[in-house]
N, C-alpha and C positions, 0 to 999 in steps of 0.2 A: 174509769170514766165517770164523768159526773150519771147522776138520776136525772139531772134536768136536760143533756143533752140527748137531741133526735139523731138516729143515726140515718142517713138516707141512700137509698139505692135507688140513683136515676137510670133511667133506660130507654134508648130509644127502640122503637116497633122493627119488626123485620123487614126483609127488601119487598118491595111492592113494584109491577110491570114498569111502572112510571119511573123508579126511582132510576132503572137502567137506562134508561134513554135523559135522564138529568131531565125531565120536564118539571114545572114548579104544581106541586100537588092545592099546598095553602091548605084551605076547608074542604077542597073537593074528596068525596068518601070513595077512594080506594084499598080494594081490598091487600090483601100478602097475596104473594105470586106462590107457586112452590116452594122455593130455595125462601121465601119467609118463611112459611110453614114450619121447613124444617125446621129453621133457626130457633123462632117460638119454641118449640117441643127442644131443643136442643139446651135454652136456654131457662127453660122449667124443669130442670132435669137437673141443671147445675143449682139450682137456686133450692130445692125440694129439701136440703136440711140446713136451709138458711133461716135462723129465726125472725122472724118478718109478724107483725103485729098488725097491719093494714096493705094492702095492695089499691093504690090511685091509676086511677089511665085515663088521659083522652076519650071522647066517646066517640071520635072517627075509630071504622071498623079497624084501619091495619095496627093501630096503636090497641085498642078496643081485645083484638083478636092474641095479640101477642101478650096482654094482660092474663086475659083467660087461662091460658095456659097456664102461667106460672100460678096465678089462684089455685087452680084447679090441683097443680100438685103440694101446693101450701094449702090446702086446706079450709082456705078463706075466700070471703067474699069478696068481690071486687064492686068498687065504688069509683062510678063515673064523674067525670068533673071536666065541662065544657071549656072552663077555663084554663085547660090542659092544652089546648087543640094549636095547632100550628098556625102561625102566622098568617091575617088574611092579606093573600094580594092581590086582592080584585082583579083587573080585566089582565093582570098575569097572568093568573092562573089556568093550567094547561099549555104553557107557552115552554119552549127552550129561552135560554138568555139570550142565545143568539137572534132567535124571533122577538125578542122584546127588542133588543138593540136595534135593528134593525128599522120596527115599525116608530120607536117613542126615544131615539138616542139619549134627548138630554137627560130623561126621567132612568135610562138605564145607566147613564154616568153618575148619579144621584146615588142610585141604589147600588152602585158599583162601589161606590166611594162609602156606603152605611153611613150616607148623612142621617141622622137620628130625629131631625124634624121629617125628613121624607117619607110620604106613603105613594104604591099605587090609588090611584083613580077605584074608590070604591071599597080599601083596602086600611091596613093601620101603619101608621108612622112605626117605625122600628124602634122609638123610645117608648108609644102608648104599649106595645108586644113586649118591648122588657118588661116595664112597669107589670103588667099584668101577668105574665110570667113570675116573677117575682114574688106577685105580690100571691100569687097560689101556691107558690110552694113555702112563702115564712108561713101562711094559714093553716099548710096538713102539717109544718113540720110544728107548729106551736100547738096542736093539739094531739102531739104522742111524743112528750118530754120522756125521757129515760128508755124510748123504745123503737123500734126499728121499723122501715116502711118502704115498700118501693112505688116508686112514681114510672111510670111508663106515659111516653110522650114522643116527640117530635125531632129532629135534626134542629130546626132552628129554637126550641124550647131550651134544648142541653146545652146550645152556644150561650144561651142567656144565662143557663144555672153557672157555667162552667166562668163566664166574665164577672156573675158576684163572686162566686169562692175566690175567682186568683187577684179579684181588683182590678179590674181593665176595663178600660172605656170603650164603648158601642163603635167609635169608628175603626177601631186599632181590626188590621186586616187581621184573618182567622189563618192558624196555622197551626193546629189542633184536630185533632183526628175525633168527628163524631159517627161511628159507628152501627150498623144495623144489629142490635139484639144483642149490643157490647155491654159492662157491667161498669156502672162509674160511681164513685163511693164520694158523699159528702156527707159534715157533719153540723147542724144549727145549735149554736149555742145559747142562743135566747138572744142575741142582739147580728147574727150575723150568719154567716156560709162558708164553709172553709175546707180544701179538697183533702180525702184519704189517697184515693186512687180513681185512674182514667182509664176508657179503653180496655177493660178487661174483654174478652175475646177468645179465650184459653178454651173455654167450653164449643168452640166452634170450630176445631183445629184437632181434637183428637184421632189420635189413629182408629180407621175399622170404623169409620164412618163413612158410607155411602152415600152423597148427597146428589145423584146423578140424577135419581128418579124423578127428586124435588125440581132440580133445574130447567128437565126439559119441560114443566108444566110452567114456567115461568110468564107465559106471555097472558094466559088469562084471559083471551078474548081481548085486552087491550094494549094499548101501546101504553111505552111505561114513562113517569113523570118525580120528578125529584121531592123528595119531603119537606 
C-alpha cells in the first residue's frame, strides 16, 4: 500500500437511551445507556492491537465516551473535534419522526425525501452537513498520510463518509446498515474516499459474553432518542 495513503477506521458511538426510542439526538449531549457501555469496552477490546496512530471523536459525550475507551486501550490520546458532531436539527431535536410529521408535514416530507437544500428551522441543510462532514474527515485524513486513525462519530456522519467512498448522491434513499460501536474501514488517497469494509460487528457477537447487566441499565434516567 502506498506511504501516502491514510488508512481510516470510522465508528459510530454506542447505543445511547434515546437511540432505542429512535428520537433525533442532533447536538443534544447524550450520554451511552449500559448496552453502549458495554459496547465501547467491547469494542476497545477488539481494536487494542490495532495499529492506530491518532484516535478523532465528536465532543458530544456518547461519541466522546466510546472514543475514550478505545484510546485508553491504544494507548493514545484522544483529540476532540466539533466538527465531528451530528447533524444539527434544530426545533427536531428530541422529537420521534412521527412527532415531527405530524406537527411540520411539508418540512417532514422535505427531510423525508433528503432534499439537500433543506434544513430544520434553526438547524443545517443536509448539503451544509455533508460538506462539513467531509470536509473533516479529507482534513485528519490529509495529515496522517501513510498511517492509520480512527474517527469516532455519529449515525448520520458515517452516512456522509459512506456516500463519498461509494459515490452516491445525498438524496438516493439509505439502505445500508450504520451500526452502534460497528467497525467501517475506508481508505484517502490524496484525492478521494474509497471503502475497505462496512459494518464490521464480530466483536459484539462473541460467545460468553454477558451483556445482560449492561441492558437493564439502559434507560438512564431518560427516555431514549435517535443519533
Amino acid at each position: 500500500m502506498s506511504d501516502h495513503v491514510t488508512r481510516l477506521l470510522v465508528i459510530r458511538h454506542g447505543e445511547t437511551a434515546w437511540n432505542t426510542e429512535a428520537r433525533i439526538q442532533g447536538h443534544i449531549d447524550i450520554p451511552l445507556n449500559g448496552k453502549g457501555r458495554w459496547q465501547a469496552e467491547r469494542l476497545a477490546q477488539a481494536l487494542a492491537d490495532e495499529e492506530l496512530h491518532a484516535i478523532y471523536s465528536s465532543d458530544l459525550a456518547r461519541a466522546r465516551y466510546t472514543a475514550e475507551a478505545v484510546a485508553q486501550a491504544a494507548g493514545l490520546p484522544l483529540k476532540l473535534d466539533n466538527t465531528l458532531r451530528e447533524r444539527h436539527f434544530g426545533r427536531f431535536e428530541g422529537m420521534t419522526q412521527e412527532e415531527v410529521a405530524a406537527q411540520w408535514p411539508e418540512e417532514a416530507r422535505r427531510w423525508r425525501e433528503r432534499d439537500p437544500a433543506y434544513g430544520p428551522h434553526g438547524g443545517e441543510t443536509l448539503q451544509a452537513f455533508y460538506d462539513r462532514c467531509l470536509d473533516a474527515l479529507t482534513r485528519l485524513a490529509q495529515q496522517h498520510p501513510g498511517q492509520s486513525i480512527a474517527v469516532v462519530a455519529h449515525g448520520g456522519v458515517l452516512d456522509c463518509f459512506y456516500r463519498a467512498a461509494n459515490g452516491l448522491e445525498l438524496d438516493l434513499p439509505r439502505n445500508w446498515k450504520i451500526t452502534n460501536a460497528s467497525v467501517n474501514r475506508l481508505l484517502y488517497n490524496g484525492e478521494g474516499f474509497s471503502m475497505v469494509g462496512w459494518a464490521d460487528n464480530r466483536h459484539l457477537d462473541e460467545p460468553g459474553i454477558d451483556s445482560s447487566v449492561a441492558l437493564d441499565e439502559r434507560t438512564d434516567g431518560m427516555v431514549a432518542r435517535r443519533a
